[in-house]
C-alpha positions in Angstrom: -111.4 -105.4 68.5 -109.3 -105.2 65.5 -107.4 -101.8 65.6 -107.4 -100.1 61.9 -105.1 -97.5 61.0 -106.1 -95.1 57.9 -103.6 -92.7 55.9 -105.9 -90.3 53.9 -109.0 -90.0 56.3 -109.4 -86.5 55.1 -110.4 -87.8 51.4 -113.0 -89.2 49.4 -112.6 -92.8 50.3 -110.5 -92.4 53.9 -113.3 -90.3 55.0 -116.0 -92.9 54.5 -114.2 -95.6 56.0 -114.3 -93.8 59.5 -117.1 -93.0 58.8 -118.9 -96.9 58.3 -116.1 -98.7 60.0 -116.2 -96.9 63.5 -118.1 -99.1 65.9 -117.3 -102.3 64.1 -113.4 -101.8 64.7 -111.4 -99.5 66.3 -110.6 -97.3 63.5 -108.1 -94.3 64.2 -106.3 -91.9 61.8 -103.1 -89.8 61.8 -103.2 -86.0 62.3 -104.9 -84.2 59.1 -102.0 -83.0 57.2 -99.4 -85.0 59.2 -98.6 -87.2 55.6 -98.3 -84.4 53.5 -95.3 -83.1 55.3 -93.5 -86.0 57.4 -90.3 -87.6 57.0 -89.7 -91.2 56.2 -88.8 -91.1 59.9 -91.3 -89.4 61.2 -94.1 -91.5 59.7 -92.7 -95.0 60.6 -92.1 -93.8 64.1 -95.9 -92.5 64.2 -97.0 -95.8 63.0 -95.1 -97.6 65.3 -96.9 -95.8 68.3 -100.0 -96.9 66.6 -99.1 -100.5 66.4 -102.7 -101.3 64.1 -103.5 -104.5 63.1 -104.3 -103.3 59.9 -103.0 -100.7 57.7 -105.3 -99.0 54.9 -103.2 -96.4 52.6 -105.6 -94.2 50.7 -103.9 -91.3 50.7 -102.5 -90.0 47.1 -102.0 -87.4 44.6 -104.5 -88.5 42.5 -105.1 -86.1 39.7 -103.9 -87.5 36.7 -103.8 -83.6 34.8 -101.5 -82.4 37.9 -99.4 -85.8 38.4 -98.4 -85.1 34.8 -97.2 -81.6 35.6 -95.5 -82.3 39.0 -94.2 -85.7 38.8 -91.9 -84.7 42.0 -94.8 -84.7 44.0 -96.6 -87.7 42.5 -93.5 -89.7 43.2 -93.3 -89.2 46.9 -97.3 -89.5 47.6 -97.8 -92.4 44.7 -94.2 -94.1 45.3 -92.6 -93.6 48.3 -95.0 -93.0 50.5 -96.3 -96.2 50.0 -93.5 -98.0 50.2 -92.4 -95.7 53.7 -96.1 -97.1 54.9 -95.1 -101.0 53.6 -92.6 -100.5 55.9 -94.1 -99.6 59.1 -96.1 -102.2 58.3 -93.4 -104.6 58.3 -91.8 -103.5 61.6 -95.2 -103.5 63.6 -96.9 -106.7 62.0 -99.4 -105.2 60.8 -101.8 -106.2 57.3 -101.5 -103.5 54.6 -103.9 -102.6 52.2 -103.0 -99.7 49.5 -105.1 -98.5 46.9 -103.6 -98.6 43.6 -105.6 -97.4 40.4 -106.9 -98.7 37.1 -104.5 -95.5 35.6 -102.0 -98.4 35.4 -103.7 -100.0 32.0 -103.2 -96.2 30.8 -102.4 -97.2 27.2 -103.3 -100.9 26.4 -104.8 -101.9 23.3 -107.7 -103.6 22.5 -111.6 -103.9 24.3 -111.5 -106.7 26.6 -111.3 -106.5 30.2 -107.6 -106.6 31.5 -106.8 -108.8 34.6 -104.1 -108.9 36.8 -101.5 -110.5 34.6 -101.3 -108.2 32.0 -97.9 -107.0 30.8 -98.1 -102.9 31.9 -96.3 -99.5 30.3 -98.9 -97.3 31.4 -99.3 -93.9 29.3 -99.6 -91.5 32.4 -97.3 -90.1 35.2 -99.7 -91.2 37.6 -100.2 -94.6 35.8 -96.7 -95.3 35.8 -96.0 -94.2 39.6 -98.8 -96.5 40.8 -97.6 -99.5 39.3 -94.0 -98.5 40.6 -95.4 -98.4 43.8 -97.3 -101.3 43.9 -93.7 -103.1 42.4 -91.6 -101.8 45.4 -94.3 -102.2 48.3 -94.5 -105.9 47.3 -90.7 -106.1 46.8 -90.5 -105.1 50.6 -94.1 -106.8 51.3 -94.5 -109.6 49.6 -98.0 -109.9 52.3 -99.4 -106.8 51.0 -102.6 -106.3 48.8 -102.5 -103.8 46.6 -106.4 -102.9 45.3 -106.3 -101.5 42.0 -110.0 -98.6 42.4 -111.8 -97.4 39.4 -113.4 -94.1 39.0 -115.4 -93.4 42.3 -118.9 -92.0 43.1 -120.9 -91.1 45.9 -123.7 -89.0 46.6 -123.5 -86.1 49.1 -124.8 -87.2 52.5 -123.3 -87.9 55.9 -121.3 -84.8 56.1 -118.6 -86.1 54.5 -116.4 -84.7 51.7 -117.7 -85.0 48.0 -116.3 -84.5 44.9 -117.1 -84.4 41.1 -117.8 -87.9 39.8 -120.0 -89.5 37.2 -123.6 -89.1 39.0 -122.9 -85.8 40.2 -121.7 -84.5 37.1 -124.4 -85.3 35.1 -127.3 -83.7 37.5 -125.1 -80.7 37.4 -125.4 -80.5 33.8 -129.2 -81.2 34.1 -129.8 -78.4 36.3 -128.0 -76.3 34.2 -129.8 -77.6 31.2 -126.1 -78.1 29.3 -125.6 -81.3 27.2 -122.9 -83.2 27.8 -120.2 -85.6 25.6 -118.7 -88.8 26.6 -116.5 -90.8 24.0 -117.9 -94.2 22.7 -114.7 -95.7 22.8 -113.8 -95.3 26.7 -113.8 -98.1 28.4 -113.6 -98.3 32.0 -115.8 -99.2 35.4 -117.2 -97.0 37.6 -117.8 -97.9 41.6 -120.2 -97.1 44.1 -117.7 -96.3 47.4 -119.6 -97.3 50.2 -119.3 -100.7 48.7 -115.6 -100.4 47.9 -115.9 -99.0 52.3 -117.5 -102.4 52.7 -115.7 -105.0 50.8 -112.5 -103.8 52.2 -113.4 -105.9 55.5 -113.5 -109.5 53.4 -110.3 -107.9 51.8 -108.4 -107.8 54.7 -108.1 -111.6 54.9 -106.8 -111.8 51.4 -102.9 -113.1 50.5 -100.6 -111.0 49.3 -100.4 -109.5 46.0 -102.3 -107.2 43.0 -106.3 -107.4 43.1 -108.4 -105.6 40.7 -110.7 -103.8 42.7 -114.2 -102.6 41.6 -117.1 -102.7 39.3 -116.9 -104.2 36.0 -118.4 -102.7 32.7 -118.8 -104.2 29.6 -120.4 -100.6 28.2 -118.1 -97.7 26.9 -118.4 -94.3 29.0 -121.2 -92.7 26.1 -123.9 -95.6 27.2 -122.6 -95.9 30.9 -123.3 -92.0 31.0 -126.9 -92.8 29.3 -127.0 -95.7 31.9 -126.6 -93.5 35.0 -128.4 -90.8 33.3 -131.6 -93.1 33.1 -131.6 -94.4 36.5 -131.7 -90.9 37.7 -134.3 -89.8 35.7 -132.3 -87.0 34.5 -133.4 -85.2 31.2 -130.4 -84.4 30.0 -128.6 -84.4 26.2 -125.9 -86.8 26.2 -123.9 -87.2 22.6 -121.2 -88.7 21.7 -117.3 -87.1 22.0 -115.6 -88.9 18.7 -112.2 -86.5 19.5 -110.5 -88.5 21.9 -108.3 -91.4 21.6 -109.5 -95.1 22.3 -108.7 -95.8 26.3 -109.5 -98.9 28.0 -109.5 -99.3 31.5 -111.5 -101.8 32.1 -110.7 -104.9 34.7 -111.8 -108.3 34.8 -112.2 -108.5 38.3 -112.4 -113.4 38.3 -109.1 -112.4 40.8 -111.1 -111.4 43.3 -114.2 -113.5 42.7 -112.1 -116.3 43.5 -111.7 -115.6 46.9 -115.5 -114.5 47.3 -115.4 -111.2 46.9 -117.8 -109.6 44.0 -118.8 -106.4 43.3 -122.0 -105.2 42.0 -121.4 -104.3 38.3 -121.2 -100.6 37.1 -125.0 -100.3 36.1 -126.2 -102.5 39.7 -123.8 -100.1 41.4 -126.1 -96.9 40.8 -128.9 -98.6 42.0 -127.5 -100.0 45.2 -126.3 -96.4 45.4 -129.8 -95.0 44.9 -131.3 -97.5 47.4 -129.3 -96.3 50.1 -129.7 -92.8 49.9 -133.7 -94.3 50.2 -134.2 -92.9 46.0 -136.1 -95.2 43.1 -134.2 -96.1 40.3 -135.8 -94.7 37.1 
């Protein structure tokens, strides 16, 4: 059975590999805790006594509002932590896949998709230490994938950790009976995780290199929102947020398609999400 190792099991998406990965491989994790404070040293050598097959690095700092205000910390958890775990990957053998993040097309122009080629100076902190990181791990890795997430969601279930994302949001605000604004010229995908959890296993046989990495959209976030809001049957005002700055995050994802793997898109995503949870799309 193929032994997995996973940084981050703690969080949002390390916690729901366990959690549908156990069984089908031998999945283990490092101490809770033990990445925030080890050495370069300390975390190869505990790697090394692991000896996985497979590496997957989700650990992070991934809020973009407090990478801003402590790059120090962004740049060992976004930059060289990755590049510490590229490492024990080389020594041991073993496949790595890190998640990366669609913060790196921070501050591109235009309203297409972006694939993998495009020529990046992303806009953020955390933007700009993710696509360092991806640079160095593959300088040192040339085998690595890197998988480049959108904006997450789950629903709460399983006993595992939860946190605020688009569905969840929105049926806050409906039970508080608050409207809510979303900007008509956002762009970006949003991605069911359990199928992010799922398509990792067809990932792990891909060659080295950048992949785009979840949903597409061809909406902007103000009828996405409307979207999501509809399938849940939500009653809830949603208008439009005209103060904020053009963004576009969205990835043309043909990369990955190539090799067989395809997401559902961002509006099939919330109803594969609602199916499992056993719900009827509205």
């Amino acid at each position: 059975m193929k032994h997995i190792l996973v940084t981050g099991a703690g969080g949002f998406v390390g916690s729901r590999i366990l959690q549908q990965l156990s069984g089908r491989f031998a999945v283990t994790s490092l101490p809770s805790g033990f990445i925030r404070q080890a050495t370069e040293n300390e975390l190869l050598t505990r790697i090394e006594q692991e000896h996985p097959d497979v590496i997957l690095h989700t650990a992070a700092a991934s809020d973009v509002g407090y990478c801003e205000h402590h790059p120090e910390e962004s740049h060992r958890a976004n930059v060289l932590l990755p590049l510490w775990v590229a490492e024990a990957a080389r020594r041991t053998g073993a496949k790595l896949l890190a998640f990366s993040s669609d913060q790196v097309y921070t501050g591109m122009a235009g309203e297409q998709p972006f694939d993998e080629t495009a020529r990046l100076s992303p806009a953020n902190v955390y933007g700009r230490h993710k696509l360092e990181g991806e640079e160095r791990v593959l300088g040192l890795l040339p085998e690595a994938v890197l998988l480049r997430a959108t904006w997450m969601y789950d629903l709460p279930g399983y006993g595992l950790p939860i946190r605020g994302n688009l569905p969840l949001n929105l049926i806050a605000a409906a039970l508080r009976r608050e409207s809510v604004r979303f900007s008509p010229t956002d762009r970006r995908g949003v991605t069911y995780v359990r199928q992010v959890v799922e398509l990792l296993i067809p990932a792990m046989e891909l060659p080295g290199g950048v992949y785009n990495f979840g949903s597409e959209n061809t909406r902007d976030m103000l009828r996405t929102a409307c979207d999501f809001r509809d399938a849940l049957g939500l009653t809830l005002e949603i208008t439009a947020d005209r103060s904020l700055p053009p963004r576009n995050l969205a990835m043309d994802c043909g990369k990955l398609r190539r090799y067989g793997i395809r997401f559902d898109d961002t509006q099939a995503g919330i109803r594969r999400c609602m199916k499992d949870y056993g719900l009827a799309p509205r």
